[in-house]
N, C-alpha and C positions, 0 to 999 in steps of 0.2 A: 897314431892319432885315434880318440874315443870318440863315438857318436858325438859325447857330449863337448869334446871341442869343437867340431865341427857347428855342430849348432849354437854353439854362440859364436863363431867366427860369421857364420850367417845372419844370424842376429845383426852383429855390430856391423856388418855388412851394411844390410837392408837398412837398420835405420838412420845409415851415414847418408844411404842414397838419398831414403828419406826426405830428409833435414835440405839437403841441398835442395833437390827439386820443387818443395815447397818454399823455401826461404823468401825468394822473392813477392810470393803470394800473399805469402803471411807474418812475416816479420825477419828482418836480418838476425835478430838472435838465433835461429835458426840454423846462421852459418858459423857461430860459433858451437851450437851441440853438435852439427854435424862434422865440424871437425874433433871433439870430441872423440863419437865415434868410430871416426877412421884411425882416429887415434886406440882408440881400446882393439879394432880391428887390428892393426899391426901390433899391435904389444902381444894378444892372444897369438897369432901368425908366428911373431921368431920365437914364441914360449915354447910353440909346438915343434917349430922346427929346429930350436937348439938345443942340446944335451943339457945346457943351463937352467937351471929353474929358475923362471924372472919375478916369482913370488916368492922368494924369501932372502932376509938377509939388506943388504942394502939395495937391490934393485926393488925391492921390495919397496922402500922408504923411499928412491924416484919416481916409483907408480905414484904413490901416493901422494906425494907432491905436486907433480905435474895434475894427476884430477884434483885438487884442493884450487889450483891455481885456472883452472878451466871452470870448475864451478864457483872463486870468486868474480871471475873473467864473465861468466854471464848471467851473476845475480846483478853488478854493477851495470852491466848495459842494460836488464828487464828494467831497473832503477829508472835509471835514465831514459827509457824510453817511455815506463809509464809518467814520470815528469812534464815529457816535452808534450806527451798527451794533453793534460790537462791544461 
């Protein structure tokens, strides 16, 4: 493992914890980037730890589906929540 995996494993870490801990403070969409994150935390994690490469090929095209599907997932609730606002 490289410096550089490790610090974004940290990264996606921190700001999974992030996202939770404030969520309730500040908005529940929150608790969808934070799982996000955890979510990029373990993809980064078995990438490191398997002989597999989860960036290319068709796990490649799951990554990117699944963030596609997370960031429709919480432009639709910011939507809805700046609605219920006004």
């Amino acid at each position: 493992m490289e410096i550089k995996d490790i610090m974004y494993l940290v990264l996606w870490a921190g700001l999974g914890a992030y996202c939770f801990f404030y969520a309730h403070r500040l908005s529940p969409i929150l608790y969808i980037l934070g799982g996000f994150f955890v979510f990029m935390f373990a993809w980064y994690l078995i990438n490191d730890l398997l002989p597999v490469n989860l960036f290319d090929g068709t796990y490649n095209i799951v990554f990117r589906i699944i963030c596609a599907v997370f960031l429709g997932v919480a432009i639709l609730a910011y939507v809805i929540a700046k609605r219920k606002s006004r």
